[in-house]
C-alpha positions in Angstrom: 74.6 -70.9 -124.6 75.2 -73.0 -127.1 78.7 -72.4 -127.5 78.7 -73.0 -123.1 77.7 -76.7 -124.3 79.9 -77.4 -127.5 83.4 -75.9 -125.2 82.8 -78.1 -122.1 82.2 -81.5 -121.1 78.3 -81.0 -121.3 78.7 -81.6 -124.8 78.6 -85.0 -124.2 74.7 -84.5 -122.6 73.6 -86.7 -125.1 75.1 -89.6 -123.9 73.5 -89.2 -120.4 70.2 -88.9 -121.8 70.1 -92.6 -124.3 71.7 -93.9 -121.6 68.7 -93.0 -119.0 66.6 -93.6 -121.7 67.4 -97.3 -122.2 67.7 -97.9 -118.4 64.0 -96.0 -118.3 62.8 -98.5 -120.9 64.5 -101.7 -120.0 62.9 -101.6 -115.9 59.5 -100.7 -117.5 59.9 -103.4 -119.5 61.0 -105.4 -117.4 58.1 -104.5 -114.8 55.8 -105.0 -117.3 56.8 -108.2 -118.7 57.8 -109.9 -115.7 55.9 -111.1 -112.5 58.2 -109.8 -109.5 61.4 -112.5 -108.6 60.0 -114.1 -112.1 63.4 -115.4 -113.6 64.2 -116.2 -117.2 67.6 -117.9 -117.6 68.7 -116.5 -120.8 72.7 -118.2 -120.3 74.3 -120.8 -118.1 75.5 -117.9 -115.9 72.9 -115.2 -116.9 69.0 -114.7 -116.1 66.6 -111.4 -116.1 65.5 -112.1 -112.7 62.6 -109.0 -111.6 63.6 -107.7 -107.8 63.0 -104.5 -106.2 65.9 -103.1 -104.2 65.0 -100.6 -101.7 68.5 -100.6 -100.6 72.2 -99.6 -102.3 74.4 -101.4 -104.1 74.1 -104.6 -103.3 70.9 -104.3 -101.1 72.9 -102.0 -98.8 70.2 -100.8 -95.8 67.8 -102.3 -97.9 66.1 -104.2 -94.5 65.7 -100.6 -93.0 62.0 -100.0 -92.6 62.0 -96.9 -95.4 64.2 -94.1 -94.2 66.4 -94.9 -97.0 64.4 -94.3 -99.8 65.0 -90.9 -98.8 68.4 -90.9 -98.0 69.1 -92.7 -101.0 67.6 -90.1 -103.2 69.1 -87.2 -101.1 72.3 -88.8 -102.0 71.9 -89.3 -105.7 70.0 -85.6 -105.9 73.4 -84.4 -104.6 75.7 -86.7 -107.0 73.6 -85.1 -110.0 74.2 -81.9 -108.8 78.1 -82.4 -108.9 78.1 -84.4 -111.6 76.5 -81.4 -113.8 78.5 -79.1 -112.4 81.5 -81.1 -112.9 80.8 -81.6 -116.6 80.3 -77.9 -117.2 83.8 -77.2 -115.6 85.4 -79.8 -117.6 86.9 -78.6 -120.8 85.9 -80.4 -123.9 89.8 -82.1 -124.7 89.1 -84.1 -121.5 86.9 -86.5 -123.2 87.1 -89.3 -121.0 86.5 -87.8 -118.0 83.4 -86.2 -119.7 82.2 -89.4 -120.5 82.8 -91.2 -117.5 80.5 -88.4 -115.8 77.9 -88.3 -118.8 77.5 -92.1 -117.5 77.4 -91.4 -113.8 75.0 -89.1 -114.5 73.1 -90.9 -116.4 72.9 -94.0 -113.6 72.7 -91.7 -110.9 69.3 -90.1 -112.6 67.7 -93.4 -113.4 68.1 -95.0 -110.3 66.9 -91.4 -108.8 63.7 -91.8 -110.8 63.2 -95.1 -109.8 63.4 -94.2 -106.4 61.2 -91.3 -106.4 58.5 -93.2 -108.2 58.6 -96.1 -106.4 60.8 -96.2 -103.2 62.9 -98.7 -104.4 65.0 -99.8 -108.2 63.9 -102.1 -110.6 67.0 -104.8 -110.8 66.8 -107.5 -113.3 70.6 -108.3 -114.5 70.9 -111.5 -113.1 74.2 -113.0 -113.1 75.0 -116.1 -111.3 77.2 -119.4 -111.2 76.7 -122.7 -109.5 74.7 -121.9 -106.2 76.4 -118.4 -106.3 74.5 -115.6 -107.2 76.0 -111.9 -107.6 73.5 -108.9 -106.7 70.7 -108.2 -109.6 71.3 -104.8 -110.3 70.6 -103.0 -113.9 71.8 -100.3 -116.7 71.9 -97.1 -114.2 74.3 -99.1 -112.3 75.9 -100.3 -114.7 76.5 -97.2 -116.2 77.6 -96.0 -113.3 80.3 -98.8 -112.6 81.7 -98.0 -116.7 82.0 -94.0 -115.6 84.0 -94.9 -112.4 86.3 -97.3 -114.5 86.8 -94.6 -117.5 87.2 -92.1 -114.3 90.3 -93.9 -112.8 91.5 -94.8 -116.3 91.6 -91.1 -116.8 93.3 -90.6 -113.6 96.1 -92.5 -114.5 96.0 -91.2 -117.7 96.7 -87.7 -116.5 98.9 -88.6 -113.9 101.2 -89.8 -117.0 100.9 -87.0 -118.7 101.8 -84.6 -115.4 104.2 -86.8 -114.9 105.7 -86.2 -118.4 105.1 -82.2 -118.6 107.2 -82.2 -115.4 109.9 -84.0 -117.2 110.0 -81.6 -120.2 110.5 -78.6 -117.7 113.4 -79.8 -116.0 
């Protein structure tokens, strides 16, 4: 079993699980430290502001009356699923790609748990600049946004280097 983990991209487990760790710890820190829509401006352009988001990204659906708690979590369920999978297909060279699911994993989970526990995700990264504010949202998603960005980055990575196998054979 062991040996399953060290030759595929499950190897890089670890990573998903500090990363759900800290998002874990930061929203119960958060909800425990802050009064909901309490904001702290911490920067000109930055604040820990407390929300609930019952919605998506960006508070997609989040005016729906409830149903999407569950679709929601039926989503993410299935992402983890794949993602796991995914990672245990993925042979160990392909480091980024293993990382870039290790983190969607990771976000997918903690926003999962957050979900399940509550019906809705504790948001508190609060960036914003003049009267323009961008969506609160926390480290799940951001986690998820950095695997997405190493997943294209890998994409185009390997497409060079199909690209340059093809090359050689000619």
């Amino acid at each position: 079993m062991s040996k399953y983990f060290s030759d595929t991209g499950l190897k890089w487990i670890w990573l998903t699980i500090i990363c759900l760790l800290l998002d874990q710890i930061s929203k119960q820190w958060v909800a425990n430290t802050f009064d909901l829509y309490e904001s702290v401006n911490l920067l000109p352009f930055f604040s820990f502001t407390y929300v609930h988001n019952p919605g998506a990204a960006f508070s997609f659906l989040a005016d729906q009356g409830g149903w999407q708690r569950w679709f929601f979590t039926a989503i993410a369920v299935v992402a983890c699923i794949i993602f796991t999978v995914w990672l245990a297909k993925t042979p160990k060279q392909q480091v980024l790609l293993s990382l870039a699911l290790s983190l969607m994993l990771s976000g997918a989970l903690g926003n999962l748990i957050d979900r399940v526990l509550f019906g809705y995700v504790i948001d508190f990264l609060d960036f914003h600049w003049a009267s323009y504010r961008f969506p609160a949202f926390n480290l799940a998603d951001s986690a998820i946004f950095l695997g997405a960005a190493l997943m294209i980055i890998d994409s185009f990575k390997q497409e060079a280097e199909n690209k340059k196998t093809t090359k050689v054979e000619h």
